[in-house]
N, C-alpha and C positions, 0 to 999 in steps of 0.2 A: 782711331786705333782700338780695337777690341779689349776689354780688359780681359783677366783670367783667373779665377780664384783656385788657387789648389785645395784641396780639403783630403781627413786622410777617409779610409773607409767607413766608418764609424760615425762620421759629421752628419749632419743632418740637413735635410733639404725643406724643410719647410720653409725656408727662405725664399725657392720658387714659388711659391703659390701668389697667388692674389692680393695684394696688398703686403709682401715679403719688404723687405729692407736691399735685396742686390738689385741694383739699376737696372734696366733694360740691357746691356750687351754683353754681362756677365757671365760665367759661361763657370758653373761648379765641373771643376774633373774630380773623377775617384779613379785613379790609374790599377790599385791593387783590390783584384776579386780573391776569393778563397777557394779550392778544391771543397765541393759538398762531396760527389761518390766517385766512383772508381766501379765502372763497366768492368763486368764478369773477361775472365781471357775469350779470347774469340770473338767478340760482342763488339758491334764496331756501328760507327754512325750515327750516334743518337741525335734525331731530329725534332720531336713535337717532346712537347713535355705539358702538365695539368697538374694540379693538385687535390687534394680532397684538403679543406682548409678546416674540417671538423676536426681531423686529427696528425694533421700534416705531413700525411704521406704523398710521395711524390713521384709522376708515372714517368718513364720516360721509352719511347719508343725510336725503333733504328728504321734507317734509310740506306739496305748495304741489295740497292739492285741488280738483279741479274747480268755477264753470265759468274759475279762471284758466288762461290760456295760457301758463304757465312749467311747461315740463319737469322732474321729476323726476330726481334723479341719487342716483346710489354713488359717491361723492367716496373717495379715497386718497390720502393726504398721508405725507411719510416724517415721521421725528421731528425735523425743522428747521420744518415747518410747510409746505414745497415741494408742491404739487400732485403728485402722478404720474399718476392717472389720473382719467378720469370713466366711467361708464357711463350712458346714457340710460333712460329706465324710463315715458318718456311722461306722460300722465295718471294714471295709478295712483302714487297718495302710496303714501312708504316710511315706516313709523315705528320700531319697536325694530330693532337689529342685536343680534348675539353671533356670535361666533368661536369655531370648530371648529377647536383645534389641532393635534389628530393630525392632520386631511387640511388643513389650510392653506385654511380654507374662511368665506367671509361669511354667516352665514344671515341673512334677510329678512323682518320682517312687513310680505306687501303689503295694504293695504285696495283693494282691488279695487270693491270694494260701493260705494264714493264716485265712484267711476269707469263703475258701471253693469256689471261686471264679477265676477267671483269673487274674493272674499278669501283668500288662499293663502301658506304658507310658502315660499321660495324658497332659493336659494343659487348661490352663485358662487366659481369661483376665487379666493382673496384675490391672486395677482399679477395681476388682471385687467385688459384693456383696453377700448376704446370697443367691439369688437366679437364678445368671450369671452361665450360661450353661458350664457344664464340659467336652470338648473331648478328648475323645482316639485316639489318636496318634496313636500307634500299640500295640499288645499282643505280651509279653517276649515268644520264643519260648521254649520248654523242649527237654531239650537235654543229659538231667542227669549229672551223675557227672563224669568228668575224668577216667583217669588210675590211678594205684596204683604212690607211691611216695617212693622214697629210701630215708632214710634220715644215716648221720653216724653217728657213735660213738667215743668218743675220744680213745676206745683200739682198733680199726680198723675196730670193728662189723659194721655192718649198721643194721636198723631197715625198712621195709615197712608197709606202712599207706596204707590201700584199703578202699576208700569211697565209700558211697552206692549209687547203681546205681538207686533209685527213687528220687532223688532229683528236688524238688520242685522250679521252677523260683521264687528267691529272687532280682528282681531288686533293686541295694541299691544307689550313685550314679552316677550322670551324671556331664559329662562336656563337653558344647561347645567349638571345636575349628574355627578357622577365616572363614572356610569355611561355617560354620554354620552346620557340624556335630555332630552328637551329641555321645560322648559315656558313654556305661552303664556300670555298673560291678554288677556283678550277684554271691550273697553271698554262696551260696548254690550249683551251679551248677559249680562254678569255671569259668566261662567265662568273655571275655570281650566282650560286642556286639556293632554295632556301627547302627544309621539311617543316611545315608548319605544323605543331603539336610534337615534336619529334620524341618526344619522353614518350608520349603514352600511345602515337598512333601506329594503326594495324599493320603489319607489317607484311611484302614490302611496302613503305611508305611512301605517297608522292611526293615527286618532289617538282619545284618549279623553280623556271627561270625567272632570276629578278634582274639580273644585268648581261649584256652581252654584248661585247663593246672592243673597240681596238684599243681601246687605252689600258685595258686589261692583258692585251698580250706583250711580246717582247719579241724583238728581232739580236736582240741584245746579250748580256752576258753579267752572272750563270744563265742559263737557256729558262730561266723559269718568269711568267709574269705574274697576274694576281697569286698572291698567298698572304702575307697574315696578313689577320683581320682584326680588328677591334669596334667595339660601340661607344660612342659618346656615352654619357650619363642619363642622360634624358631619350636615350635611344633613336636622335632623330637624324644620325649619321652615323655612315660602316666605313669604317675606314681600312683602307686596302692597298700592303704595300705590293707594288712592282719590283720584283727583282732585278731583271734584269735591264729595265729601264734609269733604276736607283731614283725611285719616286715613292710619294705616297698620295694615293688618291681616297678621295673624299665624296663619297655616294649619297646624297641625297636620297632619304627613303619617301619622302613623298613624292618629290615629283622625279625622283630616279634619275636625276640630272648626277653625271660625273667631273667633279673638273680636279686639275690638281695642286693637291694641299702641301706640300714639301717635295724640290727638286736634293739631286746632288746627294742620296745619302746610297753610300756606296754599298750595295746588293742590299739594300733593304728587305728584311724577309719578315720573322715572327713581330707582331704589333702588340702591347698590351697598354692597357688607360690605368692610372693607379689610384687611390683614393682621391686627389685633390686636382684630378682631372688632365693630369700633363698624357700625352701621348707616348709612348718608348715604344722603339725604333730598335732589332736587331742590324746590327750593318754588318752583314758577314765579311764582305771584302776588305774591310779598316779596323775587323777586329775588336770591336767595341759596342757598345748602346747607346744609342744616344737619347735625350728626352725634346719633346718638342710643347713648344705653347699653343697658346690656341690658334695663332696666326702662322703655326707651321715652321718656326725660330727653333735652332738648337737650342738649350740652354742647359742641358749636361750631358758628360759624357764618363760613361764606365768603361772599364777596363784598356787592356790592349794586351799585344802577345808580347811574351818576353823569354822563350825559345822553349826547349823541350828539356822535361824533365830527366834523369837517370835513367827512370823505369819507365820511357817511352811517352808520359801524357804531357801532354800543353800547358805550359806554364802560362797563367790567365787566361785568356780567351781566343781562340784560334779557331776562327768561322763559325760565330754565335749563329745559333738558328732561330731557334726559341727560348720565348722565357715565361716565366708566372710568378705572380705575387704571391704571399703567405707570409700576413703579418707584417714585421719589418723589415722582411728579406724578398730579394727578388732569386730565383731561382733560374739557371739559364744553360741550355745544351753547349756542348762545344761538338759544331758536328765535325769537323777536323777532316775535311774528306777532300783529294786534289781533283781539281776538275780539270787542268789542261794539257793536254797530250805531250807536251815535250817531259823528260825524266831530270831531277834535280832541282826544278827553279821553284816548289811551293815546301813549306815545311812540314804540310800535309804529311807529304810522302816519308818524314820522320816518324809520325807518330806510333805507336805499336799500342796503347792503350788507353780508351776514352774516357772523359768525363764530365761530370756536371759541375758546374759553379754555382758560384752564390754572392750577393755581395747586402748588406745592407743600404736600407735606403731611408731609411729616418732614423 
């Protein structure tokens, strides 16, 4: 029988780590996260979120795709939760951020493609204002979607998954590694891409395929496959969860071998590593984070939803997308958005105003 430790928000986790004191099948919950900010009115979907950890302001960008009529924004908040700026970005949904420290920089995956547009990397100013000039970095290539995929069956059958071969570049996304490369995962087309030197190179920059793979796409549900990503410590694995499969895969960068690292976590999306090396796990569909070890074990689990506020926003976490560290706090979107067509059955469809969480974690 699994044990289960309650702890409240506030407790600390250094007990997971490496030679901690909780057994192996110990499982910390922290059930209750906090409200960090409160989305401007109109301002809906916040998906990728980054930090600048020099002075702990915090980016958060929306995912409100076409044909609705709510603008896109890059939201910046100081570390009180205080608005300071927004930037407009139209019809083109934003979805992963990461931050370029050396230049004090936002970078951007835009889907453009849902817009009728080009899917492209971006970046900005991180002191940026309503009217600080936006560049493209480069355009995601199209390269469609993989080969078929065998998957088995527990009586010995196996099944093939054939994805269609127009797929649209979904940059979804990024993480810098030490060398200041940058890589991307691309939901739709299955790949991993990488810009090497991506801080300082000529722009548009190349970019190259480093994976391209059926284990990357999804036949599944949400409709998204590769998106977040993280890097081990020593940088010799990208790890990449599957949404729509509710996996997380585990990319060898030397010999680019894919296999996978954590089955079962329900819409697995934004990935972050935290100081002492656990892995965290958005699960949008179960409303929560979870953490994993090195062998791919849950061993904690943040938040869950507990209905909707007065003023329309989600009481704790309701379709986590992303999240970031800063400090002793993990910082973490509520993208709150219904994705299935019948009317009443998500509580999505309650919400009337968005927001960020927070919860500590040591």
């Amino acid at each position: 029988m699994k044990k289960f430790v309650i702890v409240c928000a506030a407790a600390g986790f250094g007990a997971l780590g490496a030679g901690g004191s909780l057994a192996v099948d110990d499982v910390v919950i922290i059930p209750n996260v906090e409200r960090f900010a409160t989305l401007p009115d109109g301002v809906r979907y916040p998906e990728g979120i980054t930090a600048n950890p020099g002075n702990g302001d915090i980016f958060a960008g929306t995912f409100d795709a076409p044909p609705n009529n709510h603008p896109n924004k890059l939201l910046r908040f100081d570390r009180s939760g205080k608005l300071e700026a927004s930037r407009d970005f139209g019809n083109e949904p934003l979805l992963g951020l990461e931050f370029d420290r050396a230049n004090k920089k936002v970078y951007i995956t835009n889907v453009g493609a849902f817009a009728g547009n080009a899917s492209r990397i971006q970046r900005i100013a991180a002191n940026f204002d309503a009217t600080t000039p936006i560049e493209d970095v480069a355009p995601l290539p199209k390269i469609g979607a993989p080969g078929p995929r065998t998957e088995g069956n527990p009586d010995g059958s196996s099944d093939t998954i054939i994805f269609g071969s127009n797929s649209v570049p979904v940059p979804n996304a990024m993480v810098f590694d030490s060398n200041g490369n940058l890589y991307i995962s691309d939901s739709f087309q299955g790949a991993i891409f990488r810009i090497d030197n991506a801080t300082h190179c000529q722009t548009p920059c190349l970019v190259t395929t480093v994976a391209h793979d059926p284990l990357l796409v999804t036949a599944g549900f949400p409709p998204f496959g590769a998106n977040g990503l993280a890097l081990n410590h020593d940088e010799s694995a990208l790890f990449i969860a599957n949404t729509g499969d509710d996996r997380v895969l585990k990319l060898d960068l030397k010999s680019n071998a894919i296999s996978v690292f954590a089955e079962s976590i329900n819409g697995a999306d934004g990935l972050a590593v935290d100081d002492d090396g656990r892995l965290w796990v958005a699960a949008n569909q179960s409303d929560e984070v979870v953490a994993l070890n090195q062998n791919g074990r849950v061993i904690a689990r943040v938040g869950e939803f507990k209905g909707i506020r007065a003023d329309g926003s989600p009481r704790g976490l309701l379709f986590p997308a992303s999240m970031v560290f800063v400090g002793d706090w993990m910082y973490i979107t509520n993208l709150a958005i219904a994705l299935t067509p019948a009317v009443g059955d998500e509580p999505e469809e309650d919400v009337t105003r968005w927001t960020l969480s927070r919860v500590k974690t040591h």
